[in-house]
MDTraj code that builds the backbone (N, CA, C; nanometers):
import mdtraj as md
import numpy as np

residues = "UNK UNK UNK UNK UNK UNK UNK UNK UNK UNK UNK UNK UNK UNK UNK UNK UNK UNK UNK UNK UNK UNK UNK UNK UNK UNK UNK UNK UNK UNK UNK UNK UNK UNK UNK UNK UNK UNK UNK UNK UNK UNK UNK UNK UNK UNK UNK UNK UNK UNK UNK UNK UNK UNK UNK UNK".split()
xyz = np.array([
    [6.6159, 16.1792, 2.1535],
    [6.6588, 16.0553, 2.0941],
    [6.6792, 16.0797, 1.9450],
    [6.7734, 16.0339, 1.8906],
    [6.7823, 16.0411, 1.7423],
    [6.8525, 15.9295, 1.7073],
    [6.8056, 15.8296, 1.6161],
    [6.7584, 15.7120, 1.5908],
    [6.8152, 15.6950, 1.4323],
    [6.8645, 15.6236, 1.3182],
    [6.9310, 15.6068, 1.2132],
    [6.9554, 15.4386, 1.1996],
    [6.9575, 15.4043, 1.0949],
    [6.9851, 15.2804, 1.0247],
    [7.1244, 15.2840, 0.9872],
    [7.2243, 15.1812, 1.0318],
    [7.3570, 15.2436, 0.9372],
    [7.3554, 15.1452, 0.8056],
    [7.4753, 15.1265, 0.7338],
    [7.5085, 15.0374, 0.6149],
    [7.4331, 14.8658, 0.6409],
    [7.4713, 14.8561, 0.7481],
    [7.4141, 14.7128, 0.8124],
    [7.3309, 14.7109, 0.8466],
    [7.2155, 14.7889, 0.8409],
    [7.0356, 14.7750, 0.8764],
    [7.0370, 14.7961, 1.0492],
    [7.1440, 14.8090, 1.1290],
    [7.1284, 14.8285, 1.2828],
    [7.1088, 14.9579, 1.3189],
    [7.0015, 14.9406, 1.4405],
    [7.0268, 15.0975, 1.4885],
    [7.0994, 15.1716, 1.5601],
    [7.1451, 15.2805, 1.5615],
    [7.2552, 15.3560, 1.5702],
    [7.2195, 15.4953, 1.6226],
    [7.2552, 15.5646, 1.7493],
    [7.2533, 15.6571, 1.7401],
    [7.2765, 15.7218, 1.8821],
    [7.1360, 15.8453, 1.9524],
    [7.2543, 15.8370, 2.0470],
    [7.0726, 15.9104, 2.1524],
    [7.0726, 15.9041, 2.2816],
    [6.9837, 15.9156, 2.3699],
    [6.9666, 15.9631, 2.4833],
    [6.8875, 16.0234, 2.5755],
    [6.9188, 16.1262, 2.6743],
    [6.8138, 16.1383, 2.7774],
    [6.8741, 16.1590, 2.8271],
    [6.6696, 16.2454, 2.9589],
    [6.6340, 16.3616, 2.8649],
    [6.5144, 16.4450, 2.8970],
    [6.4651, 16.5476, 2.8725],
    [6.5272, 16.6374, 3.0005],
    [6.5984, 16.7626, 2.9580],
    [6.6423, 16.8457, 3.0463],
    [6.7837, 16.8091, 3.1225],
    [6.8163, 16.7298, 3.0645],
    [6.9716, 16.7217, 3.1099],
    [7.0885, 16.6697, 2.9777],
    [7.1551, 16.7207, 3.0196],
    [7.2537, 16.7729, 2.9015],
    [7.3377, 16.6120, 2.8391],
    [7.3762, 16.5424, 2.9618],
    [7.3998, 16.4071, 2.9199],
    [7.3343, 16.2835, 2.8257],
    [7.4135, 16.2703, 2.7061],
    [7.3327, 16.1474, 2.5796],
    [7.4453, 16.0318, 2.6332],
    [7.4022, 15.9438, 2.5824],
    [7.4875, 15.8126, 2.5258],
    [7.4358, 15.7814, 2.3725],
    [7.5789, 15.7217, 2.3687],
    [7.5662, 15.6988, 2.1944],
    [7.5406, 15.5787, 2.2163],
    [7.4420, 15.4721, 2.1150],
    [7.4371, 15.3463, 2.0852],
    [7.4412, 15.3119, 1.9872],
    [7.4768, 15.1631, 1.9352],
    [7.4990, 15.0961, 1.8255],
    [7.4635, 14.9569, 1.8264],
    [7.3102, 14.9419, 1.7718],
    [7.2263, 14.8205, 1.7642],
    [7.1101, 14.8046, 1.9015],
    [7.0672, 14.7215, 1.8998],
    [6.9206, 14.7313, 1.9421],
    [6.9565, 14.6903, 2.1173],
    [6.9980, 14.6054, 2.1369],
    [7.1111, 14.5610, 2.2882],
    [7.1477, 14.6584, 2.3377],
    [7.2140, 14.7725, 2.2874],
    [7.3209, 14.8494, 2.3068],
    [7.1741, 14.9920, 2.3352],
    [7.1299, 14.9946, 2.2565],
    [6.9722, 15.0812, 2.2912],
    [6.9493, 15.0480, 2.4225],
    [6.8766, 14.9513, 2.4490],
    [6.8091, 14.8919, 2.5580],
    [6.8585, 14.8972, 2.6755],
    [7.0288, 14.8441, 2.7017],
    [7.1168, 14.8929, 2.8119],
    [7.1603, 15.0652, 2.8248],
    [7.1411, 15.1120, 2.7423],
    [7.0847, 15.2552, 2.7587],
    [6.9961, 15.3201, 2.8205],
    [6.8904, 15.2097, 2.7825],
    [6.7530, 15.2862, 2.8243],
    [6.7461, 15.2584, 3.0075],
    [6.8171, 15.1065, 3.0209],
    [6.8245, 15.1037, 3.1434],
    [6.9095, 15.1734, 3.2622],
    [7.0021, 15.2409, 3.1646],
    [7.0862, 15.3220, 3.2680],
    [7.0835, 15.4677, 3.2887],
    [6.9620, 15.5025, 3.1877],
    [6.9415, 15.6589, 3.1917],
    [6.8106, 15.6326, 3.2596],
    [6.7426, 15.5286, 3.2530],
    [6.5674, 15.5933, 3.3161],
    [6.6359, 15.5233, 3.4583],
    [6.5891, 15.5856, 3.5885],
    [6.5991, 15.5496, 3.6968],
    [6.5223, 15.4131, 3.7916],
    [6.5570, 15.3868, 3.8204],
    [6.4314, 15.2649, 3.8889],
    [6.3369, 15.3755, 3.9891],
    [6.2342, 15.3307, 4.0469],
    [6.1202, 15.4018, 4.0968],
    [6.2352, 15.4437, 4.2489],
    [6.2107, 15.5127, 4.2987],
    [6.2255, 15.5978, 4.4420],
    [6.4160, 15.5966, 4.4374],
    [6.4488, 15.6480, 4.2795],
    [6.6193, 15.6350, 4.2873],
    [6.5895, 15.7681, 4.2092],
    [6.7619, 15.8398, 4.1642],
    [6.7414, 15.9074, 4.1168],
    [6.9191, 15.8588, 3.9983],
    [6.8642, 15.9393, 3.9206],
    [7.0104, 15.8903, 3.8112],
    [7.1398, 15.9823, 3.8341],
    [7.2437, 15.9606, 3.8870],
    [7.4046, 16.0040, 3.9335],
    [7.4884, 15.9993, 3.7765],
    [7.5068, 16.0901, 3.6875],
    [7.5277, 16.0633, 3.5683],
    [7.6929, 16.0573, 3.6353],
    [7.7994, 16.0898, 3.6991],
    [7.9246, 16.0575, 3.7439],
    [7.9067, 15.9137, 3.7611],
    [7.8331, 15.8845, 3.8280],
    [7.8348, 15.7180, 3.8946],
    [7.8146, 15.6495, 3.7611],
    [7.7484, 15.6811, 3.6558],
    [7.6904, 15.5601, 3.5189],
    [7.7914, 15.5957, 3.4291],
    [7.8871, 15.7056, 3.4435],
    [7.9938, 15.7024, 3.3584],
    [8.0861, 15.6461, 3.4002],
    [8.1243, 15.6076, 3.5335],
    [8.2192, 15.5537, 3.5681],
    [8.2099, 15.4197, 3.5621],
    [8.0927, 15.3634, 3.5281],
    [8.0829, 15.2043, 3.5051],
    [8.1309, 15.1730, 3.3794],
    [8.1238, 15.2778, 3.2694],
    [8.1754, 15.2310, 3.1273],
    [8.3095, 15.2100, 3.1338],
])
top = md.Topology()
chain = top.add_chain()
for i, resn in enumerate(residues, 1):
    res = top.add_residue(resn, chain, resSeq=i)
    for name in ("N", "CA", "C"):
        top.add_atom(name, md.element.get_by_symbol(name[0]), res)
traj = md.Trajectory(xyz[None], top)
């Protein structure tokens, strides 16, 4: 995770699993959070990084 303030006090930056090569970039605290929900998996799933790119 690497995390930054821009000109406008929001956070900015960009986030990942441990051990897999795929980040998303975010911009503001919303935009974090729907991140966090689409990279951590729900319990007995596993994360399809083709399938969560194709939703953007």
């Amino acid at each position: 995770m690497s995390v930054t303030r821009d000109g406008d006090d929001r956070l900015s930056g960009s986030v990942g699993l441990a051990g897999q090569e795929l980040t998303r970039e975010f911009s503001g605290t919303l935009e974090l959070l729907r991140t966090f929900e689409e990279l951590v998996p729900a319990l007995d799933t596993t994360v399809d990084p083709d399938k969560e790119e194709a939703k953007r």
